[in-house]
N, C-alpha and C positions, 0 to 999 in steps of 0.2 A: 516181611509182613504177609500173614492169610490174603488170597485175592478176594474173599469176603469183607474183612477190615478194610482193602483198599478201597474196594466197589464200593464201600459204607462213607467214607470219605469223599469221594466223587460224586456219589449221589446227596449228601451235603452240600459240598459245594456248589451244586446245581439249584436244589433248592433258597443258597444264598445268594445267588445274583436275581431268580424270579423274586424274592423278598425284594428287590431294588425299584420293582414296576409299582409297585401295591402303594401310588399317598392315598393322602386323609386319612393318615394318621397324627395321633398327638404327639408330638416334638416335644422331649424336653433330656436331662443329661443327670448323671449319677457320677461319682469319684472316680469309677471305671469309662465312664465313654459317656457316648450320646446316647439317649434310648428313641428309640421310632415305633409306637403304635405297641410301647409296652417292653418293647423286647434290645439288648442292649446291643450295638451296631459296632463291627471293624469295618472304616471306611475309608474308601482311597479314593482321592481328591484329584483330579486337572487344572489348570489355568488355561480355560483361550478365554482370549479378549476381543469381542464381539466385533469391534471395530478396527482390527487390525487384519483382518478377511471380510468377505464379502459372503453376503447369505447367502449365493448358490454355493458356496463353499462349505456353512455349515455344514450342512447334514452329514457330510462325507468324514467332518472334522471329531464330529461327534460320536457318530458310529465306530472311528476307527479307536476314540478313545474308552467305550464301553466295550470294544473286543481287546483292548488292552489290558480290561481290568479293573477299568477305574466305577464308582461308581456315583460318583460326584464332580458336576462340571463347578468350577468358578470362576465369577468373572466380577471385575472393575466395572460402576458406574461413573462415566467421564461425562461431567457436569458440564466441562468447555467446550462437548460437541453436542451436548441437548439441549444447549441454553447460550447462544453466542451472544446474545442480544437479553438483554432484561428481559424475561416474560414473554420472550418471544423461543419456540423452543420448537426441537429438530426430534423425532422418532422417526426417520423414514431411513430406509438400503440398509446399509451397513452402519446406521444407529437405530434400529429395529428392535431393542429389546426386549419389548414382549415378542416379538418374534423366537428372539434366538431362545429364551426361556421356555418357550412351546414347544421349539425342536427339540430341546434337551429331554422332557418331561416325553415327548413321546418314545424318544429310546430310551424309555423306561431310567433314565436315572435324575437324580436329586440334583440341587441348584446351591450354591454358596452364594448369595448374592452380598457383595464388596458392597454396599455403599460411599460409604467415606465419611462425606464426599473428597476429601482427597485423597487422589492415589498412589500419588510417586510416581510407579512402572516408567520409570524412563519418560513420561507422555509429557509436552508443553507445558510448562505454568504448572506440575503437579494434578494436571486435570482442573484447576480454578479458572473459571471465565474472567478474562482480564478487565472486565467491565469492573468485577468485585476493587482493581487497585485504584478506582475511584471515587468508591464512594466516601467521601466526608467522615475523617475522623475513624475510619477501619484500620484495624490489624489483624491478621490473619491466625487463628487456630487460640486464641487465647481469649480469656474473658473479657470480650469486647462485644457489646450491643449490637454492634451493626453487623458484625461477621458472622454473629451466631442465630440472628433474625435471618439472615439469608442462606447461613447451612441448615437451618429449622427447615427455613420454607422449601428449597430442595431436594431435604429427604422426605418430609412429607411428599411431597409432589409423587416422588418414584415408587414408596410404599404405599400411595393410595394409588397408583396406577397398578400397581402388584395385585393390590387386594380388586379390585373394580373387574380383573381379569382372573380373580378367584385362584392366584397363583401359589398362593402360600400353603404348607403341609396343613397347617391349620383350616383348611378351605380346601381342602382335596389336591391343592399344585404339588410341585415341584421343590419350591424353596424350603429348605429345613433347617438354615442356617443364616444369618444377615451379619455383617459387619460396621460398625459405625467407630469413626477416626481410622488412622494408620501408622501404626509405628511413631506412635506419637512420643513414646515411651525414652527411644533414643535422645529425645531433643526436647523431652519438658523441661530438663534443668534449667533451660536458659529464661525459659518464662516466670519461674520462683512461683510463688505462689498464687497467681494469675493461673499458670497451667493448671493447679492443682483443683482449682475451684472450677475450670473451662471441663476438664475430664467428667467428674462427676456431672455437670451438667450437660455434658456429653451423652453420657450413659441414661441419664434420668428423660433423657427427652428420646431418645432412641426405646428407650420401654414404653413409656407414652402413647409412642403410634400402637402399639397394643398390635403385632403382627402376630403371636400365637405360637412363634418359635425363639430359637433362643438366642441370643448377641453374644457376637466375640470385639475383644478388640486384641491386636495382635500386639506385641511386643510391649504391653504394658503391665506395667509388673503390681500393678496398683489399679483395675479395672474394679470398682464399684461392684458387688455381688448384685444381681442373679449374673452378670455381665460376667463372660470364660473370658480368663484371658491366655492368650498363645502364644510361639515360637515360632520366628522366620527365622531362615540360616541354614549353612550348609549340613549342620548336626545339630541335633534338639532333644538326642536320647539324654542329655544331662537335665534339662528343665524340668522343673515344678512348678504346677497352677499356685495362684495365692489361694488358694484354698483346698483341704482336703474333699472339700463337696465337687470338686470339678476335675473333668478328665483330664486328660494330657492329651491336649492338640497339637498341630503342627501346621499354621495355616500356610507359610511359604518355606518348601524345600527346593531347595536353587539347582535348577538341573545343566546348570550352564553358567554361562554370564554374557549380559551384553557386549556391543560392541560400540565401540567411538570411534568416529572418524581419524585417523592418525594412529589409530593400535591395530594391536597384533590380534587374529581371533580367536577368541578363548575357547575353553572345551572342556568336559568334566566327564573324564572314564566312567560308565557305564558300572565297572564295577564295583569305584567307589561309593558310586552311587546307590547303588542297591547295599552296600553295605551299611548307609547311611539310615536306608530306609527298613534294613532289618534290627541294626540298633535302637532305633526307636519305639518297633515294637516289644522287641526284648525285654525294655528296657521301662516300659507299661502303658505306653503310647497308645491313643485311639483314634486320632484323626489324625491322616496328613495330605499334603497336598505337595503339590508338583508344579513349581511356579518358574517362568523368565523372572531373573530377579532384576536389580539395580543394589539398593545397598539396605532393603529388606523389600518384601513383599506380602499382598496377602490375597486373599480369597472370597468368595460369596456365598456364604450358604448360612442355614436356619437346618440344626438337627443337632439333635445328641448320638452319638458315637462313639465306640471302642474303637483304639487303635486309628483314630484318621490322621489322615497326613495328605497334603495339597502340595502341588509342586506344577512347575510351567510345561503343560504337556505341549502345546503347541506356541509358537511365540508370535509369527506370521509380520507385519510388515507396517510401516510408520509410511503411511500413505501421508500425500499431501504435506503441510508442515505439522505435523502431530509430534513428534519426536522432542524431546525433552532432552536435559543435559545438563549444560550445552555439547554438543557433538556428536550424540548419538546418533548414528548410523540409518538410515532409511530400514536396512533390514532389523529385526530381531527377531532372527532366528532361535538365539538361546541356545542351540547345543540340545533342543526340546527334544521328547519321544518323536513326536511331527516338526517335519522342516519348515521352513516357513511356507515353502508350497503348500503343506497338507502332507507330503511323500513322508513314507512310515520312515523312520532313521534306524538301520538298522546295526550292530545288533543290538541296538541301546532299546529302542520299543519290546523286539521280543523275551529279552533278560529281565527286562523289568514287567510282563505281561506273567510270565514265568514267576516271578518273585511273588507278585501279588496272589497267584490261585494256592501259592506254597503256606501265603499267612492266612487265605482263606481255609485253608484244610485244617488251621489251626484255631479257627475264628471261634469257635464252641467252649473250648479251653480259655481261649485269652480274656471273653466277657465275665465267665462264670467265677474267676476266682483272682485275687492277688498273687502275684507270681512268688517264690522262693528264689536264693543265687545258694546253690551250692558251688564249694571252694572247688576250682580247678589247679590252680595257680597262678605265676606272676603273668600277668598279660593276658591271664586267662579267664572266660567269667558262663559259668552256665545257667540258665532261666528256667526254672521252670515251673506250668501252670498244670496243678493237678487237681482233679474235687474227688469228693468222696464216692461221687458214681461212677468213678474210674475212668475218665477225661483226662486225659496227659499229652502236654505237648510240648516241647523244651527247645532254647535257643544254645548253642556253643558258640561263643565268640573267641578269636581272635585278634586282640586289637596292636598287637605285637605287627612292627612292621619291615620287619627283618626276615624270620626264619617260621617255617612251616612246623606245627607242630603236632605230633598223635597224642592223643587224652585219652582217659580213661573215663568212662560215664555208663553209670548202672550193667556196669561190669562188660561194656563192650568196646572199641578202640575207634577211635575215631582222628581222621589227618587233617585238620584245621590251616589250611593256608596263612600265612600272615596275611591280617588288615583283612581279615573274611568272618561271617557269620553262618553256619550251617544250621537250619531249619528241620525240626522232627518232631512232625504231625502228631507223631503216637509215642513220642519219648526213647525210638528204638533207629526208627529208619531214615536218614537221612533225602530228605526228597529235592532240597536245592541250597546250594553253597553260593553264595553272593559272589564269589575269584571265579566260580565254574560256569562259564558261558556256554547253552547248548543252542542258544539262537543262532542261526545264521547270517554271514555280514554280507551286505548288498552293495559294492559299488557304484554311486550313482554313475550315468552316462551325462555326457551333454552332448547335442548335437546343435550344430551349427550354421547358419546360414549366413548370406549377407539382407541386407535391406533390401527385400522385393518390393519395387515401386506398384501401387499399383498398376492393375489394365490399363484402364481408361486414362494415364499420365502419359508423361513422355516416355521413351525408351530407354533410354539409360540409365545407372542406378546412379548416380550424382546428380544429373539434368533434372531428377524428381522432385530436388530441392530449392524452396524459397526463402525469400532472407529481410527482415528488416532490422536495419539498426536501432538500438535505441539511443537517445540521447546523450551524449554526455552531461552531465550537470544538471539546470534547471530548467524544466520543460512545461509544467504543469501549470495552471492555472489556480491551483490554490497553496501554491507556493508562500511563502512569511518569511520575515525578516525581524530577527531579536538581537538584542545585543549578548557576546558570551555560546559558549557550546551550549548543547542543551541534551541531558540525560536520552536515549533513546528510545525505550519503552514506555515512559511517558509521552514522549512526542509522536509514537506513531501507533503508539495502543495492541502491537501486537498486529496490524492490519497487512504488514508487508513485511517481511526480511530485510527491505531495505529502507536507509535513508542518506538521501542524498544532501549533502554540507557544500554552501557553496560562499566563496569571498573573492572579491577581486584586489589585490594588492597593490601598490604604488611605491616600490620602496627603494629609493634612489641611494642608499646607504650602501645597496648590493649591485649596484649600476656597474662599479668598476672592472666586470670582468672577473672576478673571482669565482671558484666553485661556492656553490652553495648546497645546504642541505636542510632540506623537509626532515622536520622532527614532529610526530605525532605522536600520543600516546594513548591509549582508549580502553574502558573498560571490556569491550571485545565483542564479536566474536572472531572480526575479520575486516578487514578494509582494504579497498581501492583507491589510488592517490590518482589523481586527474591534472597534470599543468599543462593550460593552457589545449586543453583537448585530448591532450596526450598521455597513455598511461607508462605511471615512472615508477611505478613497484604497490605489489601485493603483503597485506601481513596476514598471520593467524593466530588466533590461541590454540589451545589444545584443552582435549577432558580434565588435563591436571590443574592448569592456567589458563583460563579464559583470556585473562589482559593482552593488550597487543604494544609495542613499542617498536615504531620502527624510528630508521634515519635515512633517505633515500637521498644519493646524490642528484641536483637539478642543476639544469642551465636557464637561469630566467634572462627572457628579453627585454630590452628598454623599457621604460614606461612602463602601464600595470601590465600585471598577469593573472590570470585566473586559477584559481585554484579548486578544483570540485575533490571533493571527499566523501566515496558513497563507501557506508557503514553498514554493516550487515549481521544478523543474528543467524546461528544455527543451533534452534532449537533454544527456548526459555529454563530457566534454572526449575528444578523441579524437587529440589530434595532438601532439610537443612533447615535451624531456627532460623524464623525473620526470612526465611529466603524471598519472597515478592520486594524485600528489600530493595535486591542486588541489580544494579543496573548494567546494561548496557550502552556501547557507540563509545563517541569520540567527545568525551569532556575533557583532553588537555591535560598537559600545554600541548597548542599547536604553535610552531616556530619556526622560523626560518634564520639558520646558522652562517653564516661566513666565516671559509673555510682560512682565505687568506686574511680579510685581516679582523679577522677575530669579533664582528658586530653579531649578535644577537637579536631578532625580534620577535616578538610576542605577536602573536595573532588573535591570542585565546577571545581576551576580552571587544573583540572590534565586532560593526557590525555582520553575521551572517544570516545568508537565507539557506530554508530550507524547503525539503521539499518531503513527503513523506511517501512511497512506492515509488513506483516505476510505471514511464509514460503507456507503455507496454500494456504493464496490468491495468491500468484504467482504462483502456482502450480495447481489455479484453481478448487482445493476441493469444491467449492459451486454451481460447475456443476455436483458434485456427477460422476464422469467419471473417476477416476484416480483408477489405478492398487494397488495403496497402503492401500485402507479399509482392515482393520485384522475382520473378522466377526467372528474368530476359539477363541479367546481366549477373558478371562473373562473381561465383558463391564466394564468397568472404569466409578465409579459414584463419584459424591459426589468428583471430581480431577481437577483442574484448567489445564485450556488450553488443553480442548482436542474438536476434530471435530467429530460430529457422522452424521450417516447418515442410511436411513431404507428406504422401499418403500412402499406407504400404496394404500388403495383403496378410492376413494370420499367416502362421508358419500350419503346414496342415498337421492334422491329427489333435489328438484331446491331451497331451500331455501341459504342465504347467509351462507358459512361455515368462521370459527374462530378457532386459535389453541388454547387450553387452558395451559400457559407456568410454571404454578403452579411446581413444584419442579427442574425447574432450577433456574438458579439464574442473568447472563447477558450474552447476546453474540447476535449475527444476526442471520435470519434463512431465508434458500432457498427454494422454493418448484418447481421444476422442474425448476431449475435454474434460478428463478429469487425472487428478494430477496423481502421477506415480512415487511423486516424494523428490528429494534433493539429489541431485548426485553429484560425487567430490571423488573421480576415480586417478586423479591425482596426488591426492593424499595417502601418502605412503607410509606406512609401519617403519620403526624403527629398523635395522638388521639384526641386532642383538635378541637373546632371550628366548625363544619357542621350543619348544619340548617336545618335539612331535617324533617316536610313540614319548608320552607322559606314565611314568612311572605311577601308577593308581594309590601304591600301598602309604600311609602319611597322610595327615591331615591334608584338606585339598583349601585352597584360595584362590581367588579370582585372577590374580596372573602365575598359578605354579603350570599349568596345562595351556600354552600358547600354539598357534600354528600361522603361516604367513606372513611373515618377519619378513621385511625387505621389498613387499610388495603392497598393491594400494588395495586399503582396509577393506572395500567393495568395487567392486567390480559390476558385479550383476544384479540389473535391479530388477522386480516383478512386476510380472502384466497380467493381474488375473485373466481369464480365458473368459469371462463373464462381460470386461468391459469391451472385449473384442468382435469386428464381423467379419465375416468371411473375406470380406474385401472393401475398398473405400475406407480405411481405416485409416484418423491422421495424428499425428504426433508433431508436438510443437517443443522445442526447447529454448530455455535461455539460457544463453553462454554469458561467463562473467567475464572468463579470463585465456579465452579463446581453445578455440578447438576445431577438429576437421570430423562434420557431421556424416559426411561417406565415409569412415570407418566406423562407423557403429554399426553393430550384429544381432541377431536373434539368435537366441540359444531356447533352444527346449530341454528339460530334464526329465530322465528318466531314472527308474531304479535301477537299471543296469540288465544287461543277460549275464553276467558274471557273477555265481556267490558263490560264497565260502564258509567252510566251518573248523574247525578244529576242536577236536572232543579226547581228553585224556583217558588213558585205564581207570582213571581214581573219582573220574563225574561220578556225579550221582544219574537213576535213571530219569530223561526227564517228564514232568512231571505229568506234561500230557497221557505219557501212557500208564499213570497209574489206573489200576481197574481195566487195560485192554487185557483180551483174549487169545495176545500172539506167542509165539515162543521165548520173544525177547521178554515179556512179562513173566511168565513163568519160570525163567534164568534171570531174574535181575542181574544188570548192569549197565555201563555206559552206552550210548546208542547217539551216532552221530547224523541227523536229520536234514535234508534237503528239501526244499519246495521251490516252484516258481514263481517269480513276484506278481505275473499276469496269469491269469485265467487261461488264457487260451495259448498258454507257453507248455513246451517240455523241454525236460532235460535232452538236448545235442550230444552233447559230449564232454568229457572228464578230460580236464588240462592238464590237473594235477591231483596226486594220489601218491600219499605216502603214508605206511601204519609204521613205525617204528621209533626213530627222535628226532623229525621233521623239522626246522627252522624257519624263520621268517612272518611274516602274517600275509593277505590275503593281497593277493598280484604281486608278490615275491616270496611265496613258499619255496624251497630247497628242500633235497633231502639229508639227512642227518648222517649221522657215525651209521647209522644200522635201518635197514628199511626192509619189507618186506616184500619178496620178488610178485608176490600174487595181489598186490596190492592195486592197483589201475584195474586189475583184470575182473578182482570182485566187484570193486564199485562202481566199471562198467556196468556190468552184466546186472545189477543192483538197480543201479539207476537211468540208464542210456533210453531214451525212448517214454519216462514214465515224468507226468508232472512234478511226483515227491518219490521220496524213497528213505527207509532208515538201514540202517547198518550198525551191526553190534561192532563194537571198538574192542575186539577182544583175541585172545591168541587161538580161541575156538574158530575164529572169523578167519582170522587171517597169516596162522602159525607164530611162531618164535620166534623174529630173528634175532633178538639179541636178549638168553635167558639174564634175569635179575635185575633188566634195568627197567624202569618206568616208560611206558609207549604210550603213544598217543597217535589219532591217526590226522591230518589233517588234505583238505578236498577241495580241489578250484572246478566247476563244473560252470558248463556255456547254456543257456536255456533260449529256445529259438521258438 
């Protein structure tokens, strides 16, 4: 390509992301895309979810997602943390959203605002305030008066707090896009035609609020017109709008998959990924987005656009009991461009930073006209957008997942990878191939400490800790007594994770001496079996099976015995027809078996008490404040149901801090009174199954990409650096099922001094240097690029260096059959001493050593 042409492109694409700063414009969409202030929009979309990080987090979260590329944030409104209470409602910290909607808008990019109001994402209860499973005569999401008087009134609420802060594209904001329902689509069947009359009235009352941009609902395939309706899912380049008047969106593209306690952690190739997301636009796509998924997702925005597409840029962290499921994991990280720290994920941020400036160079072409497919062949498909003012820019795919293949297209050859997409701006030049990674991969580090007690504590790092037990059984004062088990969610409203089940027995038919055995069975999520004080066995469900059934051997003594039975929930059902249905806890049978001579008894229907929390939480132990810590006497390890609590120091430096939970076993933990989520670092993944490296080419699903088989699902949980001080910092845990609180650690994360790259003969150049000034521009070809992940880093030294047929990936490079002897020595001299550096990957670079075969060079470099 002319370096005029290219410079003509560059300076486009420049001009396209200042178009991103400019609302108050009119919002509205055409059969091609969205249009904004007249003119028709390719837009790429994020997910953070505003409450899964902390506001001094955004900014950074935001930023890092507008240097990616993206130019549309969206995010979930979660009704069951602005509204815990009827009428009584939460905007403050980390549920701030006119906040985080301000940060957005001021780096300059557009807003998806999700309404819902429900959202799925994994969150508790779907995001529904559980106040809603009371009131009188409701059903949830269908043509029921009372449900949809109170989703009326809540999204009212959020839209007139939108407009009051002048936030909508229509009003000069941010918001160019709203969402009302979620994936409803999957699961109307079951409401018959109830659902079908709840949607429309959906749609019709979401217009009503009269917000000035335009409504999506996502996975409904029958969304009411002027209402888009869209695509969540791994791949969406096969979708059609129900109507030819509307784009082709993509509100949730799954850049990962969650995680559940008891599983292996999932992950989703980077390259797949961008293949996904250039299928779509090939394929006549104008919105998409980049979403943490569950089992669909979607997005927040008011805008018409070409080419969007939304997908989970950052996942960040199920603080507190937020987390949905059941089992879902404290983290959700997602596998996102951003870890759940906020740390750029690399090379998966910069390939996909890469991919998006590649569909902006095309962005001219893809608004202005309907694409053509000229015939390639089998497995093969090429795109392309030409107008008559001579605008050309064309997709090659290879959807073939076996073998590499060269084409022919407007008479020039091109090597299409299997399971890849190659991109060209001007219908000639190839400027990035979705298999061809020119990012750089970052290692994260961890660093590690133990528990520094505080100064002003005792001296030792054990002796810093204090200890109460909690009760076994019933301790509370507003304790009851009913006849029969009683459903769980209804009896404690969602106030606690636990409840505690107590009966005392008398059962002389088991007097003789025989083994006997405790039979329980419970809708789930987990339970503790208590005789007589003493604990005689744990059960759980799992993400597949909530239910629990155990059968524990017991020795009962003479005369009564006491039985406590504390029930526990992780995380509320959030996905699924009728789901506020689904109950939880111990409804039975509960029984006591005789092993010898064969008597049975029922316990179910007799009378028990209960009790709903823990003596603990009412007495507020997780503000670490209470006059009861015993710090004098010997710390209780390895002992169910006890509360400890210590005070320690920050680990220093600014990097994101994590606690590492390794020798407890379950409970929640506080750090200066506020709660960092559950943790279950005894729950262990399967051995079987994980893929780790995971073959990219093939359709991808949520368990084909596993890693961490055989090990417990989380380990390390987050400490924002926001809730932290410099010192006097305290941390209170409850343990269910015992554990030794001096072995937990502090871990800090970093991106590592260590990165790598690997750049074949056959890359394309990338794309950053289209339009530079240097040699390597004026010789196109591959160029293998280095940077440091800190500012104030350079490149130390080169570990590894090899140009010729190198093996391995990145902390286990090898060299190949043939390597080239001057290889270490140029990308020294290249890079040694300097924060970034590129190097042409070519035989001019670095001679022949091995004429005819394909080389590549690949580079482990130290940055200090």
């Amino acid at each position: 390509m002319a370096s005029k042409e290219i410079l003509l492109l560059v300076l486009c694409w420049g001009l396209v992301v200042l178009a991103t700063t400019s609302f108050g414009a009119n919002v509205t969409y055409d059969h091609r895309a969205v249009v904004i202030g007249g003119k028709r929009r390719v837009l790429i979309s994020g997910s953070i979810h505003y409450p899964r990080s902390t506001p001094e987090m955004w900014p950074d979260l935001i930023q890092k997602s507008k240097d990616g590329g993206l130019d549309v944030i969206e995010t979930y409104v979660f009704w069951n943390l602005h509204e815990p209470v009827r009428n009584q409602y939460n905007f403050e910290g980390r549920y701030d959203l006119v906040k985080f909607v301000k940060l957005v808008a001021e780096a300059g990019l557009y807003v998806h605002l999700r309404i819902g109001p429900y959202v799925c994402a994994e969150w508790n209860y779907g995001g529904f305030p559980l106040w809603l499973h009371f009131i009188p005569g409701i059903q949830f999401r269908t043509d029921n008066e009372p449900f949809k008087a109170e989703m009326q009134r809540f999204t009212a609420k959020i839209v007139d707090m939108m407009k009051q802060e002048k936030l909508y594209a229509s009003q000069g904001g941010p918001i160019i896009l709203s969402q009302i329902e979620n994936e409803y689509g999957n699961i109307d069947s079951a409401y018959g035609a109830a659902g079908k009359s709840y949607i429309k009235w959906a749609a019709g009352m979401a217009l009503s609020l009269d917000t000035g941009v335009p409504w999506v609902m996502c996975q409904q395939s029958d969304a009411p017109d002027p209402i888009i309706n869209t695509c969540n899912g791994f791949y969406c380049d096969q979708f059609t709008p129900n109507s030819n008047n509307k784009p082709k969106m993509w509100t949730e593209n799954w850049s990962g998959w969650f995680l559940s306690f008891g599983g292996a952690v999932p992950y989703r190739p980077v390259e797949d990924l961008a293949f996904a997301v250039a299928r779509f636009f090939q394929r006549g796509g104008t919105f998409q987005n980049y979403y943490m998924n569950h089992t669909d997702k979607n997005i927040v925005f008011h805008h018409i656009c070409f080419g969007c597409k939304i997908f989970q840029y950052h996942g960040g962290t199920n603080f507190d009991r937020t987390s949905g499921g059941p089992f879902i994991s404290t983290s959700y990280d997602y596998d996102a461009p951003l870890d759940e720290y906020g740390l750029i994920r690399q090379p998966k941020w910069g390939h996909l930073k890469d991919l998006h400036k590649a569909i902006k160079l095309c962005e001219a072409a893809l608004v202005a006209t309907d694409p053509t497919y000229p015939s390639l062949g089998p497995n093969l498909e090429a795109t392309v957008y030409k107008t008559g003012s001579g605008l050309c820019s064309a997709f090659l795919a290879n959807i073939g997942t076996n073998s590499d293949v060269t084409v022919k297209f407007n008479g020039n050859s091109y090597l299409l990878p299997a399971w890849s997409v190659s991109i060209l701006p001007d219908c000639k030049n190839v400027v990035f191939n979705t298999a061809k990674i020119n990012s750089v991969t970052l290692v994260p580090s961890f660093s590690r400490q133990s528990l520094q007690v505080a100064a002003d504590s005792s001296d030792a790092i054990g002796s810093g800790w204090s200890y109460i037990n909690e009760p076994v059984g019933i301790s509370k004062d507003d304790a009851f007594t009913k006849p029969g088990l009683l459903e769980q969610i209804k009896t404690t409203a969602d106030q606690s994770d636990y409840l505690c089940t107590n009966i005392k027995a008398d059962e002389p038919l088991l007097e003789d001496g025989s083994k006997t055995v405790l039979h329980v069975q419970s809708l789930g999520h987990a339970l503790h079996a208590f005789i007589n004080g003493k604990l005689v066995g744990s059960g759980y469900g799992s993400s597949s099976n909530a239910k629990v059934t155990v059968d524990f051997p017991i020795a009962l003594a003479p005369g009564k015995n006491t039985f406590d039975l504390l029930s526990l929930t992780v995380g509320l059902q959030n996905y699924g027809a009728f789901y506020e249905k689904t109950g939880a806890g111990i409804t039975g049978p509960v029984q006591l078996k005789g092993s010898g001579n064969g008597t049975n008894i029922d316990l179910s229907s007799q009378q028990w008490t209960y009790q709903t929390g823990l003596k603990g939480e009412e007495l507020n132990f997780p503000s670490g404040s209470s006059t009861q810590w015993d710090s004098k006497s010997t710390l209780p390890k390895l002992q169910p149901l006890v509360w400890y609590k210590t005070t320690f120091d920050a680990p220093a430096g600014s990097e994101p801090v994590a606690i590492d939970f390794t020798g407890m076993g379950k409970g929640e933990a506080w750090v200066n009174g506020q709660s960092i989520g559950r943790y279950w670092p005894t729950y262990v993944s399967q051995n079987g199954g994980c893929t780790d490296p995971c073959n990219y080419r093939g359709a991808y699903s949520s368990n084909k990409c596993l890693k961490n088989c055989g090990k417990p699902s989380q380990s390390l949980y987050h400490v924002p650096r926001s809730w932290l001080k410099s010192s006097g910092n305290t941390l209170v845990l409850f343990e269910e099922i015992g554990g030794d609180p001096t072995k937990i650690s502090f871990v800090t994360k970093q991106l590592g001094s260590s990165l790598c790259s690997h750049v074949t003969d056959s890359h394309p150049l990338p794309v950053d240097m289209w339009g530079s000034d240097s040699k390597i521009q004026r010789k196109p070809g591959p160029v293998l690029s280095l940077e440091c992940p800190n500012p104030n880093q350079v490149i130390s030294s080169i570990k590894f260096a090899s140009f010729g047929t190198p093996l391995g990936t990145c902390g286990s490079f090898s060299r190949g059959r043939c390597s080239s002897a001057r290889s270490l020595s140029v990308v020294r001299q290249a890079c040694v001493g300097s924060k970034s550096c590129s190097i042409g990957v070519s035989v001019n670079t670095f001679g022949d050593p091995c004429k005819g075969v394909m080389k590549s060079l690949a580079v482990e470099a130290s940055c200090t």
